[in-house]
C-alpha positions as CSV (number, residue, x, y, z in Angstrom):
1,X,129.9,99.3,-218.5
2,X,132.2,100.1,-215.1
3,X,129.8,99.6,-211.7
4,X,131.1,101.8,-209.0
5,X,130.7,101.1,-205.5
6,X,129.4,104.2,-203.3
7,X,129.6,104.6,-199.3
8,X,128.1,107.2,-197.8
9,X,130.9,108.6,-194.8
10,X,129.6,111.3,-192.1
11,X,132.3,112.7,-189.8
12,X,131.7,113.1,-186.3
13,X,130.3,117.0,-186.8
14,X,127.8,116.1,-189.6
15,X,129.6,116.4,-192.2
16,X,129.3,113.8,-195.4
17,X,131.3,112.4,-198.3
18,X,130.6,109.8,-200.9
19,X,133.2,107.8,-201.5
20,X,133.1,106.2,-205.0
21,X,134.9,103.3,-206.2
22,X,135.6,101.6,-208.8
23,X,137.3,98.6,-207.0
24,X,135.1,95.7,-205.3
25,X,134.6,97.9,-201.8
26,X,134.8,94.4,-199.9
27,X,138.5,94.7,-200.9
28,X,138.9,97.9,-199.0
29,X,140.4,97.5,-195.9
30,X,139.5,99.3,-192.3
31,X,142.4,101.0,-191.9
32,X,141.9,102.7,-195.8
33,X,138.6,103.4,-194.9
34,X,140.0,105.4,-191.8
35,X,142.4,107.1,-193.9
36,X,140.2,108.3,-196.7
37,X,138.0,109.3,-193.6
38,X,140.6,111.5,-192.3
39,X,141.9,113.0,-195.4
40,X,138.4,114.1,-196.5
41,X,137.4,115.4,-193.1
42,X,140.8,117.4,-192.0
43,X,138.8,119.8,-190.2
44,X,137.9,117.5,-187.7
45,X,141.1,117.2,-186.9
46,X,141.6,113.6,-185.8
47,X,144.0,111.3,-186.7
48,X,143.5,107.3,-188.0
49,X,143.9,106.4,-184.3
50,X,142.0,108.5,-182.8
51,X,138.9,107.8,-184.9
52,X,136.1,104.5,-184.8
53,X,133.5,103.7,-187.4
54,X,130.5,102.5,-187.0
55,X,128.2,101.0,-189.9
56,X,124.5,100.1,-188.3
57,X,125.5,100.0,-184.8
58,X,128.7,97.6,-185.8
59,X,132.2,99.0,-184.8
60,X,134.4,98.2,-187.1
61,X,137.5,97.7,-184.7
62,X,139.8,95.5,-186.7
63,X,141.8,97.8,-189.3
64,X,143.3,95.3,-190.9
65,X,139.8,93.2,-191.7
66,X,138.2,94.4,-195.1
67,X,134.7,95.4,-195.4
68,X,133.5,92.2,-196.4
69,X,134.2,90.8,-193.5
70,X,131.9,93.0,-192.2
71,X,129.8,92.7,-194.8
72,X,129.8,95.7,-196.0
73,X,127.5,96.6,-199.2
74,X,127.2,99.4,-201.6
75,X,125.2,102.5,-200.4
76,X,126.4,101.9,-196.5
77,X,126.4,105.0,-194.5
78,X,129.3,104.5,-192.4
79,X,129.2,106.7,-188.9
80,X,133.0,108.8,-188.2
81,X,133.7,109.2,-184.3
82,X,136.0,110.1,-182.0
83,X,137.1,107.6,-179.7
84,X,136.7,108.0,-175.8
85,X,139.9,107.4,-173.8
86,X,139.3,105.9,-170.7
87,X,135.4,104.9,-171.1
């Protein structure tokens, strides 16, 4: 039997996506997160750089960390915004 790993991804306008996976998500890096974030939600027109996510308050600023260095589990709802220049 194949596990998949689900995150739940809501864009900055209230949108959502699950992303399923069938590799370990605490291989999955910040950065791909971002992308798949970006390519699901093209409407909201950012770009990898101009977006932050949040999971439980946490930002996850480092793109290059995965998400178990965040500890990131299965079933995470992970918050899409736009980052603020300036403030």
């Amino acid at each position: 039997m194949c596990q998949t790993d689900l995150l739940v991804v809501c864009s900055n306008n209230g949108e959502v996506s699950y992303l399923n996976t069938k590799e370990p998500l605490g291989k999955m890096t910040v950065l791909q997160l971002k992308q798949y974030a970006v390519n699901t939600f093209p409407k909201s027109g950012p770009t990898v750089n101009d977006i932050r996510l949040i999971v439980q308050d946490q930002p996850l600023d480092n793109d290059s960390a995965s998400l178990s260095e965040y500890n990131i589990k299965s079933h995470a709802k992970v918050q899409m915004v736009r980052k603020v220049n300036g403030g």
